[in-house]
N, C-alpha and C positions, 0 to 999 in steps of 0.2 A: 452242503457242498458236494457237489458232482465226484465220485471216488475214480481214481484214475482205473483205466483197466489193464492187468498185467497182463502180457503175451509173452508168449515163449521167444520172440523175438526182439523184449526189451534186454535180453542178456546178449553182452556183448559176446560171452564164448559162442552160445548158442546163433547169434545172430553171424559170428567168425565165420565160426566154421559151416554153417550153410553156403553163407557167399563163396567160400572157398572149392566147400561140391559143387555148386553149379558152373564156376565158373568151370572148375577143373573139366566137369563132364560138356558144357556148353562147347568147350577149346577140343573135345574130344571127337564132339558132330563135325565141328568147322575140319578138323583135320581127314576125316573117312569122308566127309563131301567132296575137300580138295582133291583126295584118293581118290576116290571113286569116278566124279565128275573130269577133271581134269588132266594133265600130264604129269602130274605131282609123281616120283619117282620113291619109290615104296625104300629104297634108301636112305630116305630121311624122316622116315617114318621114328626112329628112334629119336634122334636129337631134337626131333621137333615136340614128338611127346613128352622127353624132357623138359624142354622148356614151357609147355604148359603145363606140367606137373609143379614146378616152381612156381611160374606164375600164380596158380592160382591157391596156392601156401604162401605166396607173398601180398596175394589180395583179399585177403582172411585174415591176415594177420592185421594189415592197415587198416580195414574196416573195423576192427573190434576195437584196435586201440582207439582210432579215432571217436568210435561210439562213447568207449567209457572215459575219456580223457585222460588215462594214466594208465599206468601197470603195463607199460610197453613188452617189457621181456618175460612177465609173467603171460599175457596173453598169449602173444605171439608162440611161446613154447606150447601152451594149451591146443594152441590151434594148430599149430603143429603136428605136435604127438594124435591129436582126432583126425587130422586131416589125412598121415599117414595109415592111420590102423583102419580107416574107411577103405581104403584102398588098395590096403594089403589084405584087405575081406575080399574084395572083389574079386583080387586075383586069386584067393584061395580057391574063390568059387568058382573062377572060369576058366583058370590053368594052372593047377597044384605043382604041373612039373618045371614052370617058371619059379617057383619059390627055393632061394636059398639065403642060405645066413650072408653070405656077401652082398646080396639083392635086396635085401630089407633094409641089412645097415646104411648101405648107402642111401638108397630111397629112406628110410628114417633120417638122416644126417640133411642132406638137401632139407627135405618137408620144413626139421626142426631150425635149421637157418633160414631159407627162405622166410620163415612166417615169424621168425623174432628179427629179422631185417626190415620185414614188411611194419611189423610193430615199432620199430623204432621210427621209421619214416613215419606213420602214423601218427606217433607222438609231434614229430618234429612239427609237421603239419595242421594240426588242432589247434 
């Protein structure tokens, strides 16, 4: 019998939380395009990255659950808490003097609801 083959991509955390970078960073082109390209007014620059910071903690989270068929709030926290620390790397790397304790918490607090919301819906959906 043909043995199946594992990929890194059969784990749902693993498989989460990439969906979740790409979408995040994907949401991230679409927005410096509209910047750049368009009249998009660099004032919503914030709120908008917001909400694709959630978004794509809320689409990390649905996909994982949905992959593994359970463990909604288990997942969704995994994907979360990675999805967060991916991202407070980045910003370490790119701007140290954006970093503080009230900036993480809340970006940790979102990431970790977003992506057990996204898991639940997940569940619901399967």
């Amino acid at each position: 019998m043909p043995e199946e083959k594992k990929s890194l991509l059969t784990s749902p955390l693993i498989f989460g939380t990439t969906a979740a970078i790409l979408i995040g960073l994907l949401g991230i082109l679409v927005l410096a395009s509209c910047t750049y390209f368009t009249n998009f007014s660099e004032l919503y620059l914030r709120p908008a990255g917001t909400v694709l910071y959630l978004l794509g903690a809320f689409a990390g989270g649905f996909l994982a659950t949905k992959k593994s068929g359970g463990k909604a709030l288990l997942y969704g926290a995994q994907i979360g808490i990675a999805y967060f620390l991916f991202f407070s790397l980045i910003l370490l790397l790119t701007n140290p003097a954006a970093l503080s304790a009230a900036t993480l918490g809340i970006k940790g607090i979102y990431a970790l609801v977003a992506a057990v919301a996204g898991g639940a819906c997940g569940i619901a959906f399967s």
